[in-house]
N, CA, C and O atoms as CSV, one atom per row, in Angstrom:
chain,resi,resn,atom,element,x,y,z
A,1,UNK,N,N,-132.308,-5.739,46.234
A,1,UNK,CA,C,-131.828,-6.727,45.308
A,1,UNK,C,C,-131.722,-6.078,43.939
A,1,UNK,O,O,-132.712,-5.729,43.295
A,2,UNK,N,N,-130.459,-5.935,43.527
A,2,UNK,CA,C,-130.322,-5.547,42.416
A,2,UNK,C,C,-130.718,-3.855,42.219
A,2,UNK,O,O,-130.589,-3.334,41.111
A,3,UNK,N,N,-131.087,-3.264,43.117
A,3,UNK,CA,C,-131.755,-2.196,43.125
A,3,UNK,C,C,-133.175,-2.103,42.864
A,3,UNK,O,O,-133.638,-0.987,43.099
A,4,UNK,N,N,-133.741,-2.704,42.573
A,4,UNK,CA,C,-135.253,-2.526,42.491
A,4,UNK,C,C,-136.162,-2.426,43.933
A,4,UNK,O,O,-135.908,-2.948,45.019
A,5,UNK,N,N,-137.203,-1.649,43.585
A,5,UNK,CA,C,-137.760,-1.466,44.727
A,5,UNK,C,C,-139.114,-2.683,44.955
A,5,UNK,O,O,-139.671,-3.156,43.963
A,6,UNK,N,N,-139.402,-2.964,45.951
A,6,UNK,CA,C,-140.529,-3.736,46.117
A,6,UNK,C,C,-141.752,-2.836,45.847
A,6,UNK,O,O,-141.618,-1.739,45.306
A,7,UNK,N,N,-142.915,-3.310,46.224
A,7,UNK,CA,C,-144.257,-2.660,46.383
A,7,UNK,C,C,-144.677,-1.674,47.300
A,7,UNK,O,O,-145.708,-1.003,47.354
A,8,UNK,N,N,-143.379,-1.737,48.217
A,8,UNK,CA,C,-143.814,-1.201,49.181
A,8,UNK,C,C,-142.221,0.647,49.532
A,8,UNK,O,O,-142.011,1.207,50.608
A,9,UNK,N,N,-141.622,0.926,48.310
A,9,UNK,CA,C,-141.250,1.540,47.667
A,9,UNK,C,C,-139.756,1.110,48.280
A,9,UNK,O,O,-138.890,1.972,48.139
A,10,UNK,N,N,-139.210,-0.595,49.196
A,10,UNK,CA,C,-138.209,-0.002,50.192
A,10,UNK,C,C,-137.232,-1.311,48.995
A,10,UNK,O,O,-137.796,-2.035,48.174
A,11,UNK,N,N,-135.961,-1.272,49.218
A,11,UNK,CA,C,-134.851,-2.537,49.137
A,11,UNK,C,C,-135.318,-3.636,49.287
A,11,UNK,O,O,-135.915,-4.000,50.300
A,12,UNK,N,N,-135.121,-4.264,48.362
A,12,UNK,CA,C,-135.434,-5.785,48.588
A,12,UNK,C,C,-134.575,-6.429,50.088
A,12,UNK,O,O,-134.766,-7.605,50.400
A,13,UNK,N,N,-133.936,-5.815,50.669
A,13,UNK,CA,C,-132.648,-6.077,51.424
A,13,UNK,C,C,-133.292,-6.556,52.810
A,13,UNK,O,O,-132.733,-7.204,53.695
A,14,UNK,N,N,-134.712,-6.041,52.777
A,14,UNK,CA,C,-135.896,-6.302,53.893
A,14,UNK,C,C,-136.049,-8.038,53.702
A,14,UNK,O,O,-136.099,-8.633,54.778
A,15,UNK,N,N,-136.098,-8.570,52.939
A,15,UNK,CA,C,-136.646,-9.971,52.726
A,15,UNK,C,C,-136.097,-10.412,53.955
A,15,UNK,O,O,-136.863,-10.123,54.874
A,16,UNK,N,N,-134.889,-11.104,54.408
A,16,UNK,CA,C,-134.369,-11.369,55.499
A,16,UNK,C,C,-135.313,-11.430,56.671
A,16,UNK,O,O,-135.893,-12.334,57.272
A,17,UNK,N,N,-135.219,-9.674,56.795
A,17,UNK,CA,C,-136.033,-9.825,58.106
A,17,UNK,C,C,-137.594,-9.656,57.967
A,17,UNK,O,O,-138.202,-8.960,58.779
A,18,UNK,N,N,-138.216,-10.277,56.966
A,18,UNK,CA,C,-139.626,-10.411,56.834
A,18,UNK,C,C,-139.610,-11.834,57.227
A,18,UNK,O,O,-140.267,-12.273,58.171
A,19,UNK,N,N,-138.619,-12.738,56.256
A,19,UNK,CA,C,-138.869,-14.486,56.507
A,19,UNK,C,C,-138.561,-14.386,57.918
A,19,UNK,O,O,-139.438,-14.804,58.674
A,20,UNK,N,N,-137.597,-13.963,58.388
A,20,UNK,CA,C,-137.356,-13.807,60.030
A,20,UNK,C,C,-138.661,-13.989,60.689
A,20,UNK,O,O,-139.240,-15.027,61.012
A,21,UNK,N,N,-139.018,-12.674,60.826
A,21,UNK,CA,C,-140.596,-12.411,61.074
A,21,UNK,C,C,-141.899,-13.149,60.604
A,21,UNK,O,O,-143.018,-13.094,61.113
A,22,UNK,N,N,-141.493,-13.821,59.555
A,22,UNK,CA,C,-142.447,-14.856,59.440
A,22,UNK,C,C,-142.106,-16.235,60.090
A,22,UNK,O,O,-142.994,-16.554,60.880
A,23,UNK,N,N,-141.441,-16.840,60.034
A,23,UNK,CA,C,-140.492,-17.894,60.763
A,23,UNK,C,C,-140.782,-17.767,62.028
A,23,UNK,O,O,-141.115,-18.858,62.490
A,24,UNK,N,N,-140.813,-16.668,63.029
A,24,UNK,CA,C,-141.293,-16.566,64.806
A,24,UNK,C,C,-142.453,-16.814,64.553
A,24,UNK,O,O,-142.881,-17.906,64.929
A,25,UNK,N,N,-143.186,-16.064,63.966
A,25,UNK,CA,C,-145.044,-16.366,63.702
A,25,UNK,C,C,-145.276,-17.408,63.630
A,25,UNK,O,O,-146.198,-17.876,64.298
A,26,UNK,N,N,-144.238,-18.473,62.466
A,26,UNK,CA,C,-145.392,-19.898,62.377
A,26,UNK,C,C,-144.756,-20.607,63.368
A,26,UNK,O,O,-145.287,-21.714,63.455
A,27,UNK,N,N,-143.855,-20.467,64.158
A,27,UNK,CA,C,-143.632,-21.282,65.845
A,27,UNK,C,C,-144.197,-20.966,67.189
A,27,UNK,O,O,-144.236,-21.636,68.221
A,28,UNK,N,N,-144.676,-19.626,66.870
A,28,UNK,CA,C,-145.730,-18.751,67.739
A,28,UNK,C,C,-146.714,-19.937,67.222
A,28,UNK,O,O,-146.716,-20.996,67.851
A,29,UNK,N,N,-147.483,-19.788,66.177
A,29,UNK,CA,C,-148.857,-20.364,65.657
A,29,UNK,C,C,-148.350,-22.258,66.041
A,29,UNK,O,O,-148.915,-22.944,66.893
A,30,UNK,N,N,-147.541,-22.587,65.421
A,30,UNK,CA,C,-147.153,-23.974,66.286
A,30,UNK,C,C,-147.753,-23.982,67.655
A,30,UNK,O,O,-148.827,-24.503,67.953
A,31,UNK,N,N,-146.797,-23.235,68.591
A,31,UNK,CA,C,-146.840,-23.780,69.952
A,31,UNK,C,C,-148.444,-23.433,70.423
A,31,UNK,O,O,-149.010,-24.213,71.189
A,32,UNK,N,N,-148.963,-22.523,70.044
A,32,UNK,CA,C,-150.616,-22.219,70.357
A,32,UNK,C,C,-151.360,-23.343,70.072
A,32,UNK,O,O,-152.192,-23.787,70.863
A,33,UNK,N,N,-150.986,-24.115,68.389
A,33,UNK,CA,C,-151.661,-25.396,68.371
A,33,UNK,C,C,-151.817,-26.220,69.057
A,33,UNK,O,O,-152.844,-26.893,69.144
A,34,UNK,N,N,-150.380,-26.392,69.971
A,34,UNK,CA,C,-149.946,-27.697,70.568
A,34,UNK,C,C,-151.096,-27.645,71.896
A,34,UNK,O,O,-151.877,-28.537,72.228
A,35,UNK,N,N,-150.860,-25.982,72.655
A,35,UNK,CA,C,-151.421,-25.618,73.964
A,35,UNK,C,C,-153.249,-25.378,73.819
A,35,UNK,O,O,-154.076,-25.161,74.705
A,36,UNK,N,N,-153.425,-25.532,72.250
A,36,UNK,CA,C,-155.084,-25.847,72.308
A,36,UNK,C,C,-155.292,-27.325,72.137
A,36,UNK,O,O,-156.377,-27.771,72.508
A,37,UNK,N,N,-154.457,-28.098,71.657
A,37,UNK,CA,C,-154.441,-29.841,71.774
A,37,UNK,C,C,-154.823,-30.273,72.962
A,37,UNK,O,O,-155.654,-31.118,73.296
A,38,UNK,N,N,-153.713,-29.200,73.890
A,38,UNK,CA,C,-153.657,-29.856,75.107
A,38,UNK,C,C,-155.121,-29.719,75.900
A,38,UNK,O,O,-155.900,-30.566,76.336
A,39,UNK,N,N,-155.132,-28.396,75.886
A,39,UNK,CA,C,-156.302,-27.869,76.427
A,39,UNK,C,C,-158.013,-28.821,75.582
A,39,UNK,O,O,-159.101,-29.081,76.097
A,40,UNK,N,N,-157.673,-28.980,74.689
A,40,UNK,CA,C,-158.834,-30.177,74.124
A,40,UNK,C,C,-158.820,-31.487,74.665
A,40,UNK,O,O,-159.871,-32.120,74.556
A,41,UNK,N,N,-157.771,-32.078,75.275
A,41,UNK,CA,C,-157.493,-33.197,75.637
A,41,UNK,C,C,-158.124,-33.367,77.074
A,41,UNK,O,O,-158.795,-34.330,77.447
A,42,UNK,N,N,-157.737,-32.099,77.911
A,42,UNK,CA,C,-158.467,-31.644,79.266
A,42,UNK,C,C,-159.708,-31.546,79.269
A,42,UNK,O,O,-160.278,-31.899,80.301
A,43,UNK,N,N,-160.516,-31.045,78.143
A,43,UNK,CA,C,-162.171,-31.057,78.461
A,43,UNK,C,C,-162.282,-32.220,77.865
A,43,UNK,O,O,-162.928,-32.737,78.776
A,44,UNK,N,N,-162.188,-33.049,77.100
A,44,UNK,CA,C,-162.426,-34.354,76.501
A,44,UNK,C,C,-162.479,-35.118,77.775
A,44,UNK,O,O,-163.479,-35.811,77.963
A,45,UNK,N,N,-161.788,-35.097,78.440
A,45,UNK,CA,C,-161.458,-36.352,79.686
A,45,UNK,C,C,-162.684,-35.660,81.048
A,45,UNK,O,O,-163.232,-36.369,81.893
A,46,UNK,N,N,-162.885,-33.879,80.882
A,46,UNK,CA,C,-164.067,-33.949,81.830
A,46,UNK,C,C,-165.353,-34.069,81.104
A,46,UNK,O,O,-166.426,-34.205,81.692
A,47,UNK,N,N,-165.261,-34.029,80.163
A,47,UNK,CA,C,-166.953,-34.283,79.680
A,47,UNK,C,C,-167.528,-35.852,79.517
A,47,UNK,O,O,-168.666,-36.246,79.261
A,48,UNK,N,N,-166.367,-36.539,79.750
A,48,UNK,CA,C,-166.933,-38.349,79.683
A,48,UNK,C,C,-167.312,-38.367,80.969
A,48,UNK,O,O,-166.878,-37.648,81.869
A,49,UNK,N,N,-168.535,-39.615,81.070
A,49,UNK,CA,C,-169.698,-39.906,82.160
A,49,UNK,C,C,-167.994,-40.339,83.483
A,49,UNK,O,O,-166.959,-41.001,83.402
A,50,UNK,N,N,-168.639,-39.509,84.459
A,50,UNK,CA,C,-167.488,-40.177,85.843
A,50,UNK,C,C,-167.161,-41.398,85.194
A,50,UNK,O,O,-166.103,-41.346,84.566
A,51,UNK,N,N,-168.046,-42.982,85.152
A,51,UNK,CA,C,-167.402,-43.826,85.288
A,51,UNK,C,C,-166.984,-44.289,84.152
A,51,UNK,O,O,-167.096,-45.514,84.107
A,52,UNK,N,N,-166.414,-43.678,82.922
A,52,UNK,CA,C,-165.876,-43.310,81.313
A,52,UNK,C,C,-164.404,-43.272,81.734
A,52,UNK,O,O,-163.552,-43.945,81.154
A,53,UNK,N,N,-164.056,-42.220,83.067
A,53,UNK,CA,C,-163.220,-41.351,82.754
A,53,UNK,C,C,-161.928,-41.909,83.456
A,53,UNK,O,O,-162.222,-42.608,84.425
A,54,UNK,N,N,-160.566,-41.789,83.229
A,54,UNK,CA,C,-159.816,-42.018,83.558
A,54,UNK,C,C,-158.984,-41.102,84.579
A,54,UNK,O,O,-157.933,-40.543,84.265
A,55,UNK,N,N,-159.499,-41.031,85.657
A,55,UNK,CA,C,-158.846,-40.448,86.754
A,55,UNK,C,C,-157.331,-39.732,86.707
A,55,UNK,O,O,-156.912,-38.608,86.430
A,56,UNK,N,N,-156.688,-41.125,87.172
A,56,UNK,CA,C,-155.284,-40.999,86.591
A,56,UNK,C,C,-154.929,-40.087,85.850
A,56,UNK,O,O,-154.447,-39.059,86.325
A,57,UNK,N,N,-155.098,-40.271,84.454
A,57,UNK,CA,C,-154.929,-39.233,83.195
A,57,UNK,C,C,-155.236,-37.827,83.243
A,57,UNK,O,O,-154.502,-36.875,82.978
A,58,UNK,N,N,-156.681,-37.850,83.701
A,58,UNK,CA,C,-157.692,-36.583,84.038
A,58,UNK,C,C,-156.012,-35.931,84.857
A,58,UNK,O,O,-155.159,-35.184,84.378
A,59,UNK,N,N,-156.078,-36.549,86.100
A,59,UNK,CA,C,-154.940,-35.728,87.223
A,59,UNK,C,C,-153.741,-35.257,86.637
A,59,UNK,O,O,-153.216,-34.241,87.094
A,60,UNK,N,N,-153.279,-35.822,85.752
A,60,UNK,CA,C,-152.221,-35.616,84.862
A,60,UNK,C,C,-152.267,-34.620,84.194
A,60,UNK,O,O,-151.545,-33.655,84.446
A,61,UNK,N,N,-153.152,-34.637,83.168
A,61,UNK,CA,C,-153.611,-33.586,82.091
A,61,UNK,C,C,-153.893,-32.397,83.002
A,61,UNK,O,O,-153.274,-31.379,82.695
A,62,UNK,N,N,-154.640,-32.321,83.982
A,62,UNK,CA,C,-155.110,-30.772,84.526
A,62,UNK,C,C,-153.325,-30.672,85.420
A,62,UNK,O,O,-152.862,-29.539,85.287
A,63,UNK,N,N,-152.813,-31.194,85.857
A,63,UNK,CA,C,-151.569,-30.884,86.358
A,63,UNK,C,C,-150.491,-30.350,85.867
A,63,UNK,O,O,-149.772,-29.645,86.575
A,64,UNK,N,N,-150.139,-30.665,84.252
A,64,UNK,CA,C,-149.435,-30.428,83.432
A,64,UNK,C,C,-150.154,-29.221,82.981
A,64,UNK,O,O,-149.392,-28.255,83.031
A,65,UNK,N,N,-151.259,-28.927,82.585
A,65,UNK,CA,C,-152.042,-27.953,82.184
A,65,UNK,C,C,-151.373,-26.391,83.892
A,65,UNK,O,O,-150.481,-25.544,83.941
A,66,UNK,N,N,-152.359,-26.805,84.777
A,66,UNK,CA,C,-151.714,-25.936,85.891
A,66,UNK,C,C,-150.373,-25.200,85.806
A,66,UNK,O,O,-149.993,-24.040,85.966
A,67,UNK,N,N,-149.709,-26.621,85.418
A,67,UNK,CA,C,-148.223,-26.415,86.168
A,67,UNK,C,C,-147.564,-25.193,85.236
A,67,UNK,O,O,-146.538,-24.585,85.541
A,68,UNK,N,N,-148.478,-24.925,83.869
A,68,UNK,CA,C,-147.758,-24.161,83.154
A,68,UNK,C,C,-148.356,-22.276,83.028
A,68,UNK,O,O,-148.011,-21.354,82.289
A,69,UNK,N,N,-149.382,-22.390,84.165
A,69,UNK,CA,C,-149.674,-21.207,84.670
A,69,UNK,C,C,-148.903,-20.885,86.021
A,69,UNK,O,O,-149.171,-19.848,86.628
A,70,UNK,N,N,-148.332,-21.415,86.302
A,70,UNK,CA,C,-148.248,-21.408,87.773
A,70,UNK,C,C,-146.482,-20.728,87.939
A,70,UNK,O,O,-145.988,-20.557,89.054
């Protein structure tokens, strides 16, 4: 940009593909959030007393959980 060098002695012309590179990271860091939600939602439903727990749901949650190793 303009010719000046950054800190790091190169073209400002890098910015692009730094926000790039930052931009995959925070949808990387997104989707990890989502897949530890999920995964919190799965021990939440086994740690309530058997008759707490909602079966149904429980089967759901570990299925959807599975289905995305599988």
């Amino acid at each position: 940009m303009f010719g000046r060098r950054n800190r790091h002695g190169s073209e400002g012309g890098d910015l692009e593909q730094r926000v790039a590179a930052l931009e995959e990271a925070v949808q990387e860091n997104r989707a990890l959030n989502v897949r530890l939600a999920e995964l919190t939602d799965v021990v939440s439903e086994l740690l309530l007393p058997v008759a707490a727990r909602d079966e149904e749901r429980l089967e759901e949650l570990l299925g959807k959980y599975r289905g995305d190793f599988s």
